[in-house]
N, CA, C and O atoms as CSV, one atom per row, in Angstrom:
chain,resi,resn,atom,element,x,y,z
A,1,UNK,N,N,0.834,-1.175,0.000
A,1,UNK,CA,C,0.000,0.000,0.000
A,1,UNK,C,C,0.880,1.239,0.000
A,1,UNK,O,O,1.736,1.369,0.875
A,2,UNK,N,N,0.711,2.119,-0.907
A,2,UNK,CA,C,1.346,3.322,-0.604
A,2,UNK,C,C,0.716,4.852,0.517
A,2,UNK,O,O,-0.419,5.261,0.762
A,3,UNK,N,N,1.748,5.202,0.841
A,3,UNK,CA,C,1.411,5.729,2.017
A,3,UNK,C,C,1.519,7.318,1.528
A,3,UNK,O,O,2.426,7.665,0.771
A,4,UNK,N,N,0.460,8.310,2.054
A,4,UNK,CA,C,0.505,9.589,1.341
A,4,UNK,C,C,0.901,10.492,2.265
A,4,UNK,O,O,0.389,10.451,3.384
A,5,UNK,N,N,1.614,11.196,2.034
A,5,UNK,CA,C,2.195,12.425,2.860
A,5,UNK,C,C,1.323,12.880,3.775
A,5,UNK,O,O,1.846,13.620,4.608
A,6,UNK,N,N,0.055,12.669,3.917
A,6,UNK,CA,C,-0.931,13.141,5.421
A,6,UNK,C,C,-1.159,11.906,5.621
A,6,UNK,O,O,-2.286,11.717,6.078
A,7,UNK,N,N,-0.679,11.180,5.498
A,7,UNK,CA,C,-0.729,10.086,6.230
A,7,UNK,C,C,0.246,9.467,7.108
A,7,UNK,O,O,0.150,8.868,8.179
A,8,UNK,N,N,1.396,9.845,6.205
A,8,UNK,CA,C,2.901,9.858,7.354
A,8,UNK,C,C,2.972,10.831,8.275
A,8,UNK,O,O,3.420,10.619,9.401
A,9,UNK,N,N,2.458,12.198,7.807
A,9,UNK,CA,C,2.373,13.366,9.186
A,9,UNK,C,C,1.406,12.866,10.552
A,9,UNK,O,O,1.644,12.959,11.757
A,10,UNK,N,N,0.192,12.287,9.798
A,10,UNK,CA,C,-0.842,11.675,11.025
A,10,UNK,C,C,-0.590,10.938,11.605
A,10,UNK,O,O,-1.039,10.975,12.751
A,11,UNK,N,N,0.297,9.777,11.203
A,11,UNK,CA,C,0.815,8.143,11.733
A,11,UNK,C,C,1.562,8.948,12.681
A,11,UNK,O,O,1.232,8.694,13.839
A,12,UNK,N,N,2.770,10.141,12.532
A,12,UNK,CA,C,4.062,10.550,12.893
A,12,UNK,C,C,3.442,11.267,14.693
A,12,UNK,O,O,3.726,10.937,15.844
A,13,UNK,N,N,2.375,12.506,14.017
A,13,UNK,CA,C,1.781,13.052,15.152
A,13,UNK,C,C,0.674,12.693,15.733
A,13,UNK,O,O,0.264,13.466,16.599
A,14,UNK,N,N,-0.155,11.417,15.444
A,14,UNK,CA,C,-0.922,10.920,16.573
A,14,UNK,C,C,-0.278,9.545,17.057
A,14,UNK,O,O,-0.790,8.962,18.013
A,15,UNK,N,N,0.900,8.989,16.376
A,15,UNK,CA,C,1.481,7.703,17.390
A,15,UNK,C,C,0.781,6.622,16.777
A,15,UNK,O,O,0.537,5.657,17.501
A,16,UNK,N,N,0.363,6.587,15.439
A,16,UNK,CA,C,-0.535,5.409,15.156
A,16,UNK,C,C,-0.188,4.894,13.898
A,16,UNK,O,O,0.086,5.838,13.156
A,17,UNK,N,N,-0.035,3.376,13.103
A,17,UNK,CA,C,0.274,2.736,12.123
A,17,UNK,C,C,0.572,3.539,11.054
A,17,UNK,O,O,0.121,4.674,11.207
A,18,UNK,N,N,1.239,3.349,9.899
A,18,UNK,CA,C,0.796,4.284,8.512
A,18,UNK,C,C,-0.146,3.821,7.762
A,18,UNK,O,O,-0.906,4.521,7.093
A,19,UNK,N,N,-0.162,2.132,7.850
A,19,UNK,CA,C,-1.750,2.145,7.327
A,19,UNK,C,C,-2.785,2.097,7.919
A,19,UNK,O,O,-3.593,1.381,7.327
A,20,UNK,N,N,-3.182,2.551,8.881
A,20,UNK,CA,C,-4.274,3.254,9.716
A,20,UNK,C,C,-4.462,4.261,9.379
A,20,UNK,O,O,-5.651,4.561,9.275
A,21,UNK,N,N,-3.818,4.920,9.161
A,21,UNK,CA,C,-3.224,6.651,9.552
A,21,UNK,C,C,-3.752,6.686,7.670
A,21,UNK,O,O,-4.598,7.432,7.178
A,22,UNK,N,N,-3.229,6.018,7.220
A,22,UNK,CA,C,-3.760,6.122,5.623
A,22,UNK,C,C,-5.314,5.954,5.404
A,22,UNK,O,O,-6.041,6.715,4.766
A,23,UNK,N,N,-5.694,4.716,6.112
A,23,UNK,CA,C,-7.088,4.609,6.441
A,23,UNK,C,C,-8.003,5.850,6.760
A,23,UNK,O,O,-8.978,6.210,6.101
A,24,UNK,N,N,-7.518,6.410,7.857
A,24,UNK,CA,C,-8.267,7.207,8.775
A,24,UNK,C,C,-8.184,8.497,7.245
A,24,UNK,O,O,-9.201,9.105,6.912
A,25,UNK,N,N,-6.940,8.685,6.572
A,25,UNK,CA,C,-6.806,10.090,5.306
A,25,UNK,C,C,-8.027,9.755,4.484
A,25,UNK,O,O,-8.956,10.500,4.172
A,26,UNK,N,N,-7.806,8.272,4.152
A,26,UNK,CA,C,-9.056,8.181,3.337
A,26,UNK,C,C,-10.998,8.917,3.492
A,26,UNK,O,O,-11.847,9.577,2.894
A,27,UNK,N,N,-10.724,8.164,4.749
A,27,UNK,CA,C,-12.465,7.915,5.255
A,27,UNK,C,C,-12.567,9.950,5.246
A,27,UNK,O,O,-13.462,10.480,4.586
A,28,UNK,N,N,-11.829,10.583,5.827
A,28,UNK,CA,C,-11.475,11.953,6.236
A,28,UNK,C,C,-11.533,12.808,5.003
A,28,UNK,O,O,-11.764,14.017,4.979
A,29,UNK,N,N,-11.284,11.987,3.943
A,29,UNK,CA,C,-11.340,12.552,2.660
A,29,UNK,C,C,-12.568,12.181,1.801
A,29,UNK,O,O,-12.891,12.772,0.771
A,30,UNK,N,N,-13.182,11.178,2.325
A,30,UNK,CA,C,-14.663,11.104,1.762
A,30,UNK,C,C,-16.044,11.827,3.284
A,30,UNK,O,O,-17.259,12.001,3.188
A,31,UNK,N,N,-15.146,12.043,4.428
A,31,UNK,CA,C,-16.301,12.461,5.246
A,31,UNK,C,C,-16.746,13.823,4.966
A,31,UNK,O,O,-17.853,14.334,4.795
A,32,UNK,N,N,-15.325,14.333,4.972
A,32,UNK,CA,C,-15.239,15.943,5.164
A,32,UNK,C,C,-14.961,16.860,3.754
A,32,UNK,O,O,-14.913,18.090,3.788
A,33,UNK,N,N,-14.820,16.220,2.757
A,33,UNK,CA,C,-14.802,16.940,1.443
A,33,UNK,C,C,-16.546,16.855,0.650
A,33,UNK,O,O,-16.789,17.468,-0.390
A,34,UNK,N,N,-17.693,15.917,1.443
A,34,UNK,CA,C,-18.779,15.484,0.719
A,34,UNK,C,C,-19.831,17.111,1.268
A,34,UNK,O,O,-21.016,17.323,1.011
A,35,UNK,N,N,-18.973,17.909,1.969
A,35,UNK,CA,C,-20.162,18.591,2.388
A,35,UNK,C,C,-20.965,18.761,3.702
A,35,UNK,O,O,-21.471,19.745,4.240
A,36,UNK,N,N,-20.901,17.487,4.014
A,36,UNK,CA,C,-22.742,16.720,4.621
A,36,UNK,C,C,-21.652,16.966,6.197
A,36,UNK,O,O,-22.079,17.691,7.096
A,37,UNK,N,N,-20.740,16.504,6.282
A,37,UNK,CA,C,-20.189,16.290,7.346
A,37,UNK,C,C,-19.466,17.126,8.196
A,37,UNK,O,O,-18.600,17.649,7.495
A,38,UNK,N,N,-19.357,17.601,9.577
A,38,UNK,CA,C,-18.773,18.113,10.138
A,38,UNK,C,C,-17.762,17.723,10.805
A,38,UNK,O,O,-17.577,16.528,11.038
A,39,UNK,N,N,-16.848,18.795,11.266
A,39,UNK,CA,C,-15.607,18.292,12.077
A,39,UNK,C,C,-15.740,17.336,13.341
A,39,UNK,O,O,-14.816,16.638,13.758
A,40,UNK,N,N,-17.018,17.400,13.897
A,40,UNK,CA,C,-17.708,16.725,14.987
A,40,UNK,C,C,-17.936,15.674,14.971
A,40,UNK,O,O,-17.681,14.823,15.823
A,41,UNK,N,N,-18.521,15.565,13.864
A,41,UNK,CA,C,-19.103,14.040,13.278
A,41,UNK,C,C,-18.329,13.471,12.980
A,41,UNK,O,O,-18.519,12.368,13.491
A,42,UNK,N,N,-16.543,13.443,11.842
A,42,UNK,CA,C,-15.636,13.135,11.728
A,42,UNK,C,C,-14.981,12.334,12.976
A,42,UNK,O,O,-14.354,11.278,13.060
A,43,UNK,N,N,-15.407,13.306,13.901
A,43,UNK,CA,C,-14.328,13.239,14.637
A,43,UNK,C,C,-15.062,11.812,15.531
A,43,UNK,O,O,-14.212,10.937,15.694
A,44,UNK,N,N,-15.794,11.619,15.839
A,44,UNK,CA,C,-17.183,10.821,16.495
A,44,UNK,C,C,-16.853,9.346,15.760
A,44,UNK,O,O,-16.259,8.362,16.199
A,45,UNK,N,N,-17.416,9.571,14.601
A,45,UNK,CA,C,-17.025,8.336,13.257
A,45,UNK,C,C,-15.275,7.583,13.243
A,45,UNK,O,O,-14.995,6.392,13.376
A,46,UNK,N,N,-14.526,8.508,13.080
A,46,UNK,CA,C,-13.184,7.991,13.751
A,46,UNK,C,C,-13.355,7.054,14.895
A,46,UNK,O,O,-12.967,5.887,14.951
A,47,UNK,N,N,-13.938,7.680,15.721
A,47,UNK,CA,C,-13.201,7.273,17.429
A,47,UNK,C,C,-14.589,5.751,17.408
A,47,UNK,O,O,-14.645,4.750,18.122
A,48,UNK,N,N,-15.064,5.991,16.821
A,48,UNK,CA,C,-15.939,4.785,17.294
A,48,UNK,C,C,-15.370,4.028,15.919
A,48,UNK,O,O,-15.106,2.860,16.207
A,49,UNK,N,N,-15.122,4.292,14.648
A,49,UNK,CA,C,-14.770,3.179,13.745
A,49,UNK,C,C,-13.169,2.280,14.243
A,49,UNK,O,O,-12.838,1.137,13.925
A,50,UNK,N,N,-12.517,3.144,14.987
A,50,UNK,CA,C,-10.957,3.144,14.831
A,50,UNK,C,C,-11.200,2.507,16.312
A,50,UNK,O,O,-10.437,1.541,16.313
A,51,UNK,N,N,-11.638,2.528,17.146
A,51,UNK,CA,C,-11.751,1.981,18.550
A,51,UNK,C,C,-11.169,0.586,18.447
A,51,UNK,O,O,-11.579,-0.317,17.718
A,52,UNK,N,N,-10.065,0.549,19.359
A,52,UNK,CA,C,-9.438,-0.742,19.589
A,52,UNK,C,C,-8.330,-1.002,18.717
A,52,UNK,O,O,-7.594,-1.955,18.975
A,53,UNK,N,N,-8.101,-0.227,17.650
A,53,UNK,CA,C,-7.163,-0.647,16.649
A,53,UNK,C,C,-5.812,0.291,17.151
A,53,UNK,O,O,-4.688,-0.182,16.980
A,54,UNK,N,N,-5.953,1.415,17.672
A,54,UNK,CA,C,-4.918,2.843,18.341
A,54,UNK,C,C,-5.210,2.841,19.400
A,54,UNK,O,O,-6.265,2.433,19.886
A,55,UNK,N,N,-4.082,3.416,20.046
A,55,UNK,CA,C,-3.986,3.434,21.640
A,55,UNK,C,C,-5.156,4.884,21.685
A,55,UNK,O,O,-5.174,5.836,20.905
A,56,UNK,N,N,-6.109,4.609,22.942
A,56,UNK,CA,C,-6.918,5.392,23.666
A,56,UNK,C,C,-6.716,6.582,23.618
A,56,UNK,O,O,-7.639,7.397,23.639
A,57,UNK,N,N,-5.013,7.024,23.518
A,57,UNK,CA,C,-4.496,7.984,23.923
A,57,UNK,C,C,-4.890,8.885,22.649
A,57,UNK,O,O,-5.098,10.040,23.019
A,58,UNK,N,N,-5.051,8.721,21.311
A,58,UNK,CA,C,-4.820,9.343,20.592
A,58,UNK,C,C,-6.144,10.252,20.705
A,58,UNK,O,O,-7.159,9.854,21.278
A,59,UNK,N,N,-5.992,11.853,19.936
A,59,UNK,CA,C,-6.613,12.553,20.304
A,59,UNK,C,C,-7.679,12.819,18.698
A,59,UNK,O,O,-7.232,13.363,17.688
A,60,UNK,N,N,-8.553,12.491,18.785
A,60,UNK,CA,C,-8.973,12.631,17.191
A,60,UNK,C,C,-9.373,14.027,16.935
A,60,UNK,O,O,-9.404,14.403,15.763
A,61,UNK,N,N,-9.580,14.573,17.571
A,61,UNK,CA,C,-9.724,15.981,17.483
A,61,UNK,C,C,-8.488,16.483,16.901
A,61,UNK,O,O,-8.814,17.480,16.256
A,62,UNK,N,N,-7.313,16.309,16.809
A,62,UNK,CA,C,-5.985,16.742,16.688
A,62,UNK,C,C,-5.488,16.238,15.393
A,62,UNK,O,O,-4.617,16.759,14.695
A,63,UNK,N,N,-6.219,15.054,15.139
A,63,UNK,CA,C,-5.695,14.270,13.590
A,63,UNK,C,C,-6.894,14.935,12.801
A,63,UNK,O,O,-6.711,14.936,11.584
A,64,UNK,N,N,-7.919,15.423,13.170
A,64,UNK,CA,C,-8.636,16.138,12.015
A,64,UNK,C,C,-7.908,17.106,11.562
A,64,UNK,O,O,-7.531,17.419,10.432
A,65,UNK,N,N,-7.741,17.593,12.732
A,65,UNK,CA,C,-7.229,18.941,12.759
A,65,UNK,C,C,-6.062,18.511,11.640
A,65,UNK,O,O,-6.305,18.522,10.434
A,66,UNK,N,N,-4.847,18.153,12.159
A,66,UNK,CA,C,-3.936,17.893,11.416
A,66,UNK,C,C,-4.330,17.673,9.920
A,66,UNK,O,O,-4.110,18.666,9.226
A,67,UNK,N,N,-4.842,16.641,9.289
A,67,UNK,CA,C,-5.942,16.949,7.844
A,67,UNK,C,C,-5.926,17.873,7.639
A,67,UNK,O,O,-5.228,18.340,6.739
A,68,UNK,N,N,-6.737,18.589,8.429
A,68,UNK,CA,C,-7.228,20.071,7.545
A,68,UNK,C,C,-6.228,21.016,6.926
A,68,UNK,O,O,-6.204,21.672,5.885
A,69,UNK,N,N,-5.384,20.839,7.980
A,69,UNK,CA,C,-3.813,21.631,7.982
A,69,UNK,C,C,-3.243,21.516,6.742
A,69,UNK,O,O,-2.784,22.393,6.009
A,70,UNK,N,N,-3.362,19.874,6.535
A,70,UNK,CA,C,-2.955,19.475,5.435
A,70,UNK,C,C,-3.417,19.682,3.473
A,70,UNK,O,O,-2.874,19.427,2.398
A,71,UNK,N,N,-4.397,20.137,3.834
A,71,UNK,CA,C,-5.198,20.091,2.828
A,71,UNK,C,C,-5.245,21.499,1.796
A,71,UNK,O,O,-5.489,22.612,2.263
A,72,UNK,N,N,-5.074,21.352,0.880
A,72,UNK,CA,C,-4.721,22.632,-0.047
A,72,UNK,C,C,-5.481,23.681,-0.100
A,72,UNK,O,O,-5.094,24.816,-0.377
A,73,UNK,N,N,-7.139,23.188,0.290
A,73,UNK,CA,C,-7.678,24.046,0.069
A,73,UNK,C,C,-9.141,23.251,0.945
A,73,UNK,O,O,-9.561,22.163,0.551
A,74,UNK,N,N,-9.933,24.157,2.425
A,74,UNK,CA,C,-10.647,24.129,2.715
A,74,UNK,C,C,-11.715,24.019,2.292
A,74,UNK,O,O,-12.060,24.920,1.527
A,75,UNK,N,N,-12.802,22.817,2.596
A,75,UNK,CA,C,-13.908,23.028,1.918
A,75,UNK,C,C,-14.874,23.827,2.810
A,75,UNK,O,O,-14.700,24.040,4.010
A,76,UNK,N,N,-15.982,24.265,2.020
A,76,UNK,CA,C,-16.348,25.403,3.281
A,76,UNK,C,C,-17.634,25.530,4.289
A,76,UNK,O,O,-18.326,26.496,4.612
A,77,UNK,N,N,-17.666,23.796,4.740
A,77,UNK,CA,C,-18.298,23.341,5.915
A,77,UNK,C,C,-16.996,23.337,6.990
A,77,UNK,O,O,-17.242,23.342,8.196
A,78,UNK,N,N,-16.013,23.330,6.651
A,78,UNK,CA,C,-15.065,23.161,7.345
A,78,UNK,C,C,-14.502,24.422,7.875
A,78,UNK,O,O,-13.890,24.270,8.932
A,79,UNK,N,N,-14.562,25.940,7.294
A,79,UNK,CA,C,-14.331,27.333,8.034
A,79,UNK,C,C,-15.026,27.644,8.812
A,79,UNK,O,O,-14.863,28.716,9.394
């Protein structure tokens, strides 16, 4: 599997797999670019899809965040 540059930053700064961390870019890139979805809900959908696979510790609020950071250009449910 190839691994995409927000996906090595996310693996790097939340402490979690690169293909997780690739996983989590994906789903993040169909939650939060469709519109419908908020940073809330993202963030909700993560922690209950990803539960058990990453340590507890990780903060999903912080890997959205990180995404967004990442992303060239805001979509604008997301400002």
């Amino acid at each position: 599997m190839i691994i995409s540059s927000d996906a090595e930053t996310i693996a790097e700064k939340a402490g979690i797999p690169d293909v997780i961390a690739q996983a989590v870019v994906n789903d993040l890139g169909h939650l939060l670019n469709d519109g419908a979805t908020t940073v809330d809900e993202a963030e909700v959908f993560l922690e209950g899809h990803y539960n058990g696979q990453v340590p507890a510790s990780v903060r999903w609020d912080a890997v959205v965040d990180c995404y967004i950071r990442n992303q060239r250009s805001t979509p604008e449910n997301l400002l």
